[in-house]
N, C-alpha and C positions, 0 to 999 in steps of 0.2 A: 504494500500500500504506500502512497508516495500523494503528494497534492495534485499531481495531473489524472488519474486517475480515484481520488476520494469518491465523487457524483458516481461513478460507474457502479464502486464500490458499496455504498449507501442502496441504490437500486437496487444490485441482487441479495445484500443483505434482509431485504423486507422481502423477499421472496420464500425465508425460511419462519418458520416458528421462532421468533424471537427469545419470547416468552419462556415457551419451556424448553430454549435452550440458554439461554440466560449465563448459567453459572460456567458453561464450556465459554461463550463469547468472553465474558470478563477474565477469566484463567486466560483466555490465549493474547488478549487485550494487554494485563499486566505481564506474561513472559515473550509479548514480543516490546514492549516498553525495558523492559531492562535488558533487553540486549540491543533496542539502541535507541536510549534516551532522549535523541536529538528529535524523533518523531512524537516527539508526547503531543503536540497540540494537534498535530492528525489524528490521534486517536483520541485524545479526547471531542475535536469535532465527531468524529464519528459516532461517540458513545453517546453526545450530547444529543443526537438526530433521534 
């Protein structure tokens, strides 16, 4: 995930159960934040959607 592709990304995200899958998106959200911190406001835009 990268800012030229976020919108793309945002799209096919709402294509799945958010909901109850919930607890696997935030795990994969925080372990790809610490392996490269420089992205956090990508993912937190994302997470904020």
């Amino acid at each position: 995930m990268n800012a030229s592709n976020l919108p793309i990304f945002i799209n096919e995200i709402f294509q799945y159960n958010i909901v109850r899958g919930r607890g696997s998106l935030v795990r994969a959200v925080i372990e790809a934040q610490i392996e490269s911190p420089f992205n956090t406001p990508m993912y937190a835009a994302s997470v904020s959607v």
